[in-house]
KOLGU-4560 file (N, C-alpha, C; in nm, 3 decimals, padded with zeros to 5 digits):
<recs>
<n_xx: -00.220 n_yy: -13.017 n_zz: -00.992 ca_xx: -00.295 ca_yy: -12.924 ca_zz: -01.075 c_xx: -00.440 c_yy: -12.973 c_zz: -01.085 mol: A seq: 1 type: UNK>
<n_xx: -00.551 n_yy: -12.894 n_zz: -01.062 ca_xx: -00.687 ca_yy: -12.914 ca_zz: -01.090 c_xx: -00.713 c_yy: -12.948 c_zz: -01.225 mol: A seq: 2 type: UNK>
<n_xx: -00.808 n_yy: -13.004 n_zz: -01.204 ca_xx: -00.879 ca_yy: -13.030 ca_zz: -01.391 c_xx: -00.937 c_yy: -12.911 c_zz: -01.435 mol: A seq: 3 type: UNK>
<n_xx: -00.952 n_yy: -12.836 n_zz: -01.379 ca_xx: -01.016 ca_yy: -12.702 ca_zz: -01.424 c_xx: -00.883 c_yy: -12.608 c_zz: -01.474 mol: A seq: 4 type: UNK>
<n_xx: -00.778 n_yy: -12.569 n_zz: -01.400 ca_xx: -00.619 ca_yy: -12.583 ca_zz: -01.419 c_xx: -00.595 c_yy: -12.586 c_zz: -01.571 mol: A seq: 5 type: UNK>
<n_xx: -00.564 n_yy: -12.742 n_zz: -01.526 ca_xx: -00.512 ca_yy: -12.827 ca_zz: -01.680 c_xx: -00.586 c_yy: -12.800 c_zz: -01.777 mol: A seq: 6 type: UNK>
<n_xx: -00.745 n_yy: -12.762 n_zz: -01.745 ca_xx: -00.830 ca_yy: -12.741 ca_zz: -01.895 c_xx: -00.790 c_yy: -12.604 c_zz: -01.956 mol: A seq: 7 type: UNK>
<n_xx: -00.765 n_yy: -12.489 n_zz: -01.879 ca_xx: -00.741 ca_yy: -12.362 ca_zz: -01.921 c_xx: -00.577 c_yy: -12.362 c_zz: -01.968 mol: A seq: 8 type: UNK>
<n_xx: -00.452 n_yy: -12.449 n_zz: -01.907 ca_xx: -00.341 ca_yy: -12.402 ca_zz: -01.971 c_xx: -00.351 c_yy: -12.487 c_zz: -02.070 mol: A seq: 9 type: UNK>
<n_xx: -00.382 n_yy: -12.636 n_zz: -02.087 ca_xx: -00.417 ca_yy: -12.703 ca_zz: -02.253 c_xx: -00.402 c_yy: -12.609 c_zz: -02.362 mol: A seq: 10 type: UNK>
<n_xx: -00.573 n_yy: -12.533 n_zz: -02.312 ca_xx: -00.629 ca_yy: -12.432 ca_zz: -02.394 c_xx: -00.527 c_yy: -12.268 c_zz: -02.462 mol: A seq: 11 type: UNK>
<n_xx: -00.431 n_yy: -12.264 n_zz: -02.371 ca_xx: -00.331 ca_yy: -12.115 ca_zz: -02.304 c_xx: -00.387 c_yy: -12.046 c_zz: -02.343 mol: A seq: 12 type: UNK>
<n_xx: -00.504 n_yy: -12.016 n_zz: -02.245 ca_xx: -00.597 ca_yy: -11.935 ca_zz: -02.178 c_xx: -00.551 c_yy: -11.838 c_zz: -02.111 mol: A seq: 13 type: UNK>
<n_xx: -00.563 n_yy: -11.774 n_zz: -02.051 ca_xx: -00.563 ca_yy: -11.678 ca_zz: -01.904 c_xx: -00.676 c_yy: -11.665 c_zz: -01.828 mol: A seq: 14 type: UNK>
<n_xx: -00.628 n_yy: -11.677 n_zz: -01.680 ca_xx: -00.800 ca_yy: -11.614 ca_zz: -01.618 c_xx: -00.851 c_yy: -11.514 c_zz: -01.662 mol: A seq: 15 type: UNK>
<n_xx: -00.794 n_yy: -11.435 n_zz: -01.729 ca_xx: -00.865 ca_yy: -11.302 ca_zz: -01.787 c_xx: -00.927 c_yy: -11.344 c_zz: -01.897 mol: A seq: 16 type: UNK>
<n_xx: -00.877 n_yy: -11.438 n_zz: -02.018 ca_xx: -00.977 ca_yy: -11.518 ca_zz: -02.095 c_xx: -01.121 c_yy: -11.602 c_zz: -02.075 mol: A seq: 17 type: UNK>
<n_xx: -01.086 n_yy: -11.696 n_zz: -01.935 ca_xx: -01.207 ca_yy: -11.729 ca_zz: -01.893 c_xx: -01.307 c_yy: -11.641 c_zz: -01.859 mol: A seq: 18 type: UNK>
<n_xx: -01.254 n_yy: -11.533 n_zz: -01.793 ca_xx: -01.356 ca_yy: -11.478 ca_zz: -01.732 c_xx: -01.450 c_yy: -11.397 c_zz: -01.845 mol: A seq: 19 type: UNK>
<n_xx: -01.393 n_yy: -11.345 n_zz: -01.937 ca_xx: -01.457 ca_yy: -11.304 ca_zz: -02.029 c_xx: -01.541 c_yy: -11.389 c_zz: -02.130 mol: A seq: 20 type: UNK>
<n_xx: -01.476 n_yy: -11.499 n_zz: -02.116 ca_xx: -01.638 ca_yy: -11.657 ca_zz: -02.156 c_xx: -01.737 c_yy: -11.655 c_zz: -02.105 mol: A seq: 21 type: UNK>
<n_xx: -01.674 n_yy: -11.687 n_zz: -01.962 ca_xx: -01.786 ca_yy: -11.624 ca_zz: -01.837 c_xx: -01.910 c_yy: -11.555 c_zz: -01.862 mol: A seq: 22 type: UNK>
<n_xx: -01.877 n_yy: -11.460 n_zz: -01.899 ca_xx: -01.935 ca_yy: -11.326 ca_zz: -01.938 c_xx: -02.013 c_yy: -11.315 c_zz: -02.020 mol: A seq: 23 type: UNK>
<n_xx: -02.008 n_yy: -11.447 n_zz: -02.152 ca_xx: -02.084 ca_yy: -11.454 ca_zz: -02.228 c_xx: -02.183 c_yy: -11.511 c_zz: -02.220 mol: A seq: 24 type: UNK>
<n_xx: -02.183 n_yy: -11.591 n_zz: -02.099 ca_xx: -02.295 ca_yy: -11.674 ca_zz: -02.007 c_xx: -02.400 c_yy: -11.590 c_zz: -01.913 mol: A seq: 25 type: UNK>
<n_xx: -02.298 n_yy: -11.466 n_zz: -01.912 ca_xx: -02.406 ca_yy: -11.417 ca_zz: -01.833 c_xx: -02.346 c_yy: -11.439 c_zz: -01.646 mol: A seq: 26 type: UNK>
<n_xx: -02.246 n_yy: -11.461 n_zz: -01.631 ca_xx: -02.121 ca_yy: -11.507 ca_zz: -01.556 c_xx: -02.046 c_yy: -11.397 c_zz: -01.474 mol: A seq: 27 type: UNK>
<n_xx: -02.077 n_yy: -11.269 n_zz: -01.435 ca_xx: -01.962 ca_yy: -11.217 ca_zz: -01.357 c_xx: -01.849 c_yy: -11.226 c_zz: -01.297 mol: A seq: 28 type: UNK>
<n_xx: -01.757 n_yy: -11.290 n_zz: -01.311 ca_xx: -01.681 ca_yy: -11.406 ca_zz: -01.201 c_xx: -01.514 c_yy: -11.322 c_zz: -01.231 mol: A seq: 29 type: UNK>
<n_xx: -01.472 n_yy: -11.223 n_zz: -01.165 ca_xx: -01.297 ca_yy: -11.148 ca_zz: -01.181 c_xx: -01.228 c_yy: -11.327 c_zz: -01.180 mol: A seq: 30 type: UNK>
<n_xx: -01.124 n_yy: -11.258 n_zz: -01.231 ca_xx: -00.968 ca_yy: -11.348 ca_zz: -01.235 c_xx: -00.923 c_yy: -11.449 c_zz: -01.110 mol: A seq: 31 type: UNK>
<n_xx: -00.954 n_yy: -11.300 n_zz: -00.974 ca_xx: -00.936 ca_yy: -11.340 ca_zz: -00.864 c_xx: -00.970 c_yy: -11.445 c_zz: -00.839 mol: A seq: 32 type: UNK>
<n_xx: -01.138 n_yy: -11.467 n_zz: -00.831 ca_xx: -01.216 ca_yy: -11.567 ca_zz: -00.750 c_xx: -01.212 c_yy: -11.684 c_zz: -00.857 mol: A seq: 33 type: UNK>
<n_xx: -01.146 n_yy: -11.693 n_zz: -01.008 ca_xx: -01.137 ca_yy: -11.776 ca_zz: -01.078 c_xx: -01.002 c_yy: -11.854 c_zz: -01.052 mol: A seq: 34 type: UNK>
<n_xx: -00.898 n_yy: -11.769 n_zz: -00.958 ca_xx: -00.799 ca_yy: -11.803 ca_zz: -00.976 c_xx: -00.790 c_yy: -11.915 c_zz: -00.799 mol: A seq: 35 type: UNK>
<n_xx: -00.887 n_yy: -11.810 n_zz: -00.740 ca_xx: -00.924 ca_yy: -11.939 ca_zz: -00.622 c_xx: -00.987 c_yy: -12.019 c_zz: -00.645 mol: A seq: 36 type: UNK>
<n_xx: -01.066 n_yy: -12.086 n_zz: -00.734 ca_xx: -01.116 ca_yy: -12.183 ca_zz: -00.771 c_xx: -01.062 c_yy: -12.280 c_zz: -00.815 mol: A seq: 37 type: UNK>
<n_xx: -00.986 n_yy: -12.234 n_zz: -00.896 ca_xx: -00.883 ca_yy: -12.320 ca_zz: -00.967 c_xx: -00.796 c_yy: -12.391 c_zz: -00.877 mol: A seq: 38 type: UNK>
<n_xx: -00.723 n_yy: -12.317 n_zz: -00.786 ca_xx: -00.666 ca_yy: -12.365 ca_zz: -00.672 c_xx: -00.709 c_yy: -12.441 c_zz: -00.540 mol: A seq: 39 type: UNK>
<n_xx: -00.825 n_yy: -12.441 n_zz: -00.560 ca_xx: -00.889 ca_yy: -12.506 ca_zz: -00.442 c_xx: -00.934 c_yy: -12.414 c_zz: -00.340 mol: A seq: 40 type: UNK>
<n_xx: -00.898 n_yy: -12.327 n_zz: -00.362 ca_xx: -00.917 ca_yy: -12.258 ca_zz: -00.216 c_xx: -01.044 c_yy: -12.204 c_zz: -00.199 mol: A seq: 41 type: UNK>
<n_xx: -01.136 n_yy: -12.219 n_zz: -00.324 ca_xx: -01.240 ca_yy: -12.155 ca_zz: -00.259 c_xx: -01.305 c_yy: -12.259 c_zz: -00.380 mol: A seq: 42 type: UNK>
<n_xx: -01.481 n_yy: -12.314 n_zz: -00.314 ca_xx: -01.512 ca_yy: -12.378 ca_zz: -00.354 c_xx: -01.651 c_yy: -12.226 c_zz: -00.504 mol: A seq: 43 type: UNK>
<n_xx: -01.633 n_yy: -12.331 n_zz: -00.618 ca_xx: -01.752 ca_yy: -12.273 ca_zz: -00.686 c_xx: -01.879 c_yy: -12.344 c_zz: -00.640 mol: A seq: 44 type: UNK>
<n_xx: -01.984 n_yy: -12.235 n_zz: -00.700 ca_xx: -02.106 ca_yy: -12.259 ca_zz: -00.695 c_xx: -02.143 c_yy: -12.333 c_zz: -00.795 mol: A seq: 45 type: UNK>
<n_xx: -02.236 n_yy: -12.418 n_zz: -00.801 ca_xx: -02.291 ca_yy: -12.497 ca_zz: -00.886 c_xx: -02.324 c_yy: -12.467 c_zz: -00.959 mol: A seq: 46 type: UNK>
<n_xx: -02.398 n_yy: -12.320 n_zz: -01.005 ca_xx: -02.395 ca_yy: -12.261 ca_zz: -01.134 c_xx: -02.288 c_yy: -12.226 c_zz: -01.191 mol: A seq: 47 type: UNK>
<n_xx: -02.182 n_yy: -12.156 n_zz: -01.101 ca_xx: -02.038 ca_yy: -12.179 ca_zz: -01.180 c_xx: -01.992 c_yy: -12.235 c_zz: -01.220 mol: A seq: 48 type: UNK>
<n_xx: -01.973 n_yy: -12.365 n_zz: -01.168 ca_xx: -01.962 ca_yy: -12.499 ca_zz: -01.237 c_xx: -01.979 c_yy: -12.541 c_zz: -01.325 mol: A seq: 49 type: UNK>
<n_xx: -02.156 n_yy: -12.477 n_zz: -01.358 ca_xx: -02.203 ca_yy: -12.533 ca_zz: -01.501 c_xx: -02.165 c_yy: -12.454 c_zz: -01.577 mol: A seq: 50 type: UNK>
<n_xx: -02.159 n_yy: -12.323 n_zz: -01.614 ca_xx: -02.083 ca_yy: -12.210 ca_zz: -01.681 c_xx: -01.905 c_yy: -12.240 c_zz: -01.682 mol: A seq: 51 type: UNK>
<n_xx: -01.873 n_yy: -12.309 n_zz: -01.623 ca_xx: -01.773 ca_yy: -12.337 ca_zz: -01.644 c_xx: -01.705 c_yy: -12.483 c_zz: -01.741 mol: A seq: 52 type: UNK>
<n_xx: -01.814 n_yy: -12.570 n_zz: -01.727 ca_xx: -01.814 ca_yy: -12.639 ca_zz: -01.813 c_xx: -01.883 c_yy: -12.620 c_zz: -01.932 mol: A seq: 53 type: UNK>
<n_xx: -01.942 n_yy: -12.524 n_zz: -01.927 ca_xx: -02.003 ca_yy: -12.486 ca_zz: -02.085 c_xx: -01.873 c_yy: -12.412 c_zz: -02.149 mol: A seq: 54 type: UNK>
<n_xx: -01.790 n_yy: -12.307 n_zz: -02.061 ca_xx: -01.721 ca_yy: -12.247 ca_zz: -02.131 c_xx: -01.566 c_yy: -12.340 c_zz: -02.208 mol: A seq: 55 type: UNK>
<n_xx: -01.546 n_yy: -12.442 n_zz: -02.120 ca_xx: -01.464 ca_yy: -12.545 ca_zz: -02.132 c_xx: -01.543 c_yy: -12.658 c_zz: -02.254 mol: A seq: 56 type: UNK>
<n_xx: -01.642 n_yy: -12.651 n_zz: -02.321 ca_xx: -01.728 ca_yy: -12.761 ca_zz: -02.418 c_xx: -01.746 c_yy: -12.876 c_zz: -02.345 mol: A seq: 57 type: UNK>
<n_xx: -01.768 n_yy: -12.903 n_zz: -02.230 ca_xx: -01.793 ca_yy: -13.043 ca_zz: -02.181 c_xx: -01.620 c_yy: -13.092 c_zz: -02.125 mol: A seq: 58 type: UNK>
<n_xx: -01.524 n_yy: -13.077 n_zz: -02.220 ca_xx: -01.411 ca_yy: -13.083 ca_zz: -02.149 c_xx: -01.378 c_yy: -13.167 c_zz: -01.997 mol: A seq: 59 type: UNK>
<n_xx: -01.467 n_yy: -13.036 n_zz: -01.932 ca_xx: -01.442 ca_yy: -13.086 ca_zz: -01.782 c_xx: -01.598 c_yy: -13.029 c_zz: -01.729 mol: A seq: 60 type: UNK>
<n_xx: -01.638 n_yy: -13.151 n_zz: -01.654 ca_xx: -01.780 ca_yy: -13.147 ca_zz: -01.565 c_xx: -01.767 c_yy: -13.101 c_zz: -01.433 mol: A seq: 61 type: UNK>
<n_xx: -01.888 n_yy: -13.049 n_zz: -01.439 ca_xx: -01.883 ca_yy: -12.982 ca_zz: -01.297 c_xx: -01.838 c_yy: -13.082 c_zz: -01.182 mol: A seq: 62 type: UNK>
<n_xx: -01.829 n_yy: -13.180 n_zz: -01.169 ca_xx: -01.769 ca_yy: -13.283 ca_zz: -01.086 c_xx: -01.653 c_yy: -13.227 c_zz: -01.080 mol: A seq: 63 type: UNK>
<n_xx: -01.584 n_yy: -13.202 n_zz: -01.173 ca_xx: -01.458 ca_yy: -13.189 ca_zz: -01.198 c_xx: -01.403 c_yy: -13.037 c_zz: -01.091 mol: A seq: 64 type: UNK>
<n_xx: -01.486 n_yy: -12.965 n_zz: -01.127 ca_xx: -01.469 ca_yy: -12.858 ca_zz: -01.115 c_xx: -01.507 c_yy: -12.838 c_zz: -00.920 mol: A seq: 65 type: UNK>
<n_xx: -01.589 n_yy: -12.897 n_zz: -00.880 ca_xx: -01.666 ca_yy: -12.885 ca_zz: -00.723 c_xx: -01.601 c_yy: -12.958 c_zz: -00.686 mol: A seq: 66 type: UNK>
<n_xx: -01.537 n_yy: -13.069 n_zz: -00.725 ca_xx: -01.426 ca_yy: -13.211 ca_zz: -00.692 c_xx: -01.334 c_yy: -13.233 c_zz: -00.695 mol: A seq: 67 type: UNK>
<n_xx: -01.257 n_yy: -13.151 n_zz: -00.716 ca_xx: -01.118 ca_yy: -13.165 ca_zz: -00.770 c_xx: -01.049 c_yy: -13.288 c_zz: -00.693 mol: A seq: 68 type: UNK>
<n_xx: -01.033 n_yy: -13.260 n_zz: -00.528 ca_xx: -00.997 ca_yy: -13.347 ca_zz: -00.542 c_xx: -01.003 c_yy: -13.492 c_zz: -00.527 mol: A seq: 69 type: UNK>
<n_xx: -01.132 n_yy: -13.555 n_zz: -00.609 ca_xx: -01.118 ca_yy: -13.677 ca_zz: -00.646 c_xx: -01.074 c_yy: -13.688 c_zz: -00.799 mol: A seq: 70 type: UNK>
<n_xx: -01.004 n_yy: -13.555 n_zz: -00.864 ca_xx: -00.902 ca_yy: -13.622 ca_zz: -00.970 c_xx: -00.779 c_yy: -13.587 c_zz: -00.960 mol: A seq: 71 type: UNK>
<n_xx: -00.669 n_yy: -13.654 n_zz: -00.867 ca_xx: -00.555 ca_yy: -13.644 ca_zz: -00.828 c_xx: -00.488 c_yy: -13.623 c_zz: -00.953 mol: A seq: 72 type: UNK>
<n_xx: -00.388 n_yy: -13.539 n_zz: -00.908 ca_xx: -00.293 ca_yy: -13.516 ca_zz: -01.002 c_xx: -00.170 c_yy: -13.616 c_zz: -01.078 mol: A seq: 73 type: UNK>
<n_xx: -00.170 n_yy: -13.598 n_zz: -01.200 ca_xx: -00.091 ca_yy: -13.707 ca_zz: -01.236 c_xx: 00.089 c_yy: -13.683 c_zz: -01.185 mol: A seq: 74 type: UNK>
<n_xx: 00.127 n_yy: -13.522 n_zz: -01.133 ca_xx: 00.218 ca_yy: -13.544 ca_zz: -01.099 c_xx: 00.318 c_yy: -13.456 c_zz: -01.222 mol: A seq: 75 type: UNK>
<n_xx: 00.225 n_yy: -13.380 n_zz: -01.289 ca_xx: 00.302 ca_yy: -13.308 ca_zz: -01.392 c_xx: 00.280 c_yy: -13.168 c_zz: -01.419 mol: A seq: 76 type: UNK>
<n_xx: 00.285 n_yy: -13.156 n_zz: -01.283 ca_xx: 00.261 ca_yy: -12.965 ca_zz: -01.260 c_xx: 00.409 c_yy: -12.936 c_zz: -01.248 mol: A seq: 77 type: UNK>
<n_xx: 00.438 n_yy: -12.805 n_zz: -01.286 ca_xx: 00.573 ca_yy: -12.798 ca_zz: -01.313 c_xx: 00.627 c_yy: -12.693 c_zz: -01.212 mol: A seq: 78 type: UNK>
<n_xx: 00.513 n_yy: -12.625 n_zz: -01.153 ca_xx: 00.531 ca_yy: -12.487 ca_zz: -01.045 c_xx: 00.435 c_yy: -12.522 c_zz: -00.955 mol: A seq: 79 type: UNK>
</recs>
């Protein structure tokens, strides 16, 4: 699981929740391309990043978020 992941189910969020944080940033960003992000499969932009750690409070840094994986999983994803 990504740190970006783990920060939104912590939270039990939905991508439809983020994205509407998003939004308050000034953020366009659907579910979709939030939900590839999250997964790796598609890398964010560096402004996303930062909007994404604003919407998260510092939580998780854009490192986190452009990097995933240099924060391996601890191994407690359940799906």
């Amino acid at each position: 699981m990504t740190p970006l992941k783990r920060a939104r189910i912590t939270r039990k969020w939905t991508l439809a929740d983020v994205s509407a944080r998003l939004a308050q940033f000034g953020d366009a960003v659907d579910s979709g391309n939030l939900s590839r992000v999250e997964r790796g499969v598609q890398r964010a932009s560096v402004p996303l990043a930062e909007s994404l750690s604003k919407v998260f409070d510092g939580e998780i840094t854009e490192i986190h978020i452009l990097y995933p994986e240099r924060f391996p999983d601890s191994g407690e994803e359940a799906a």
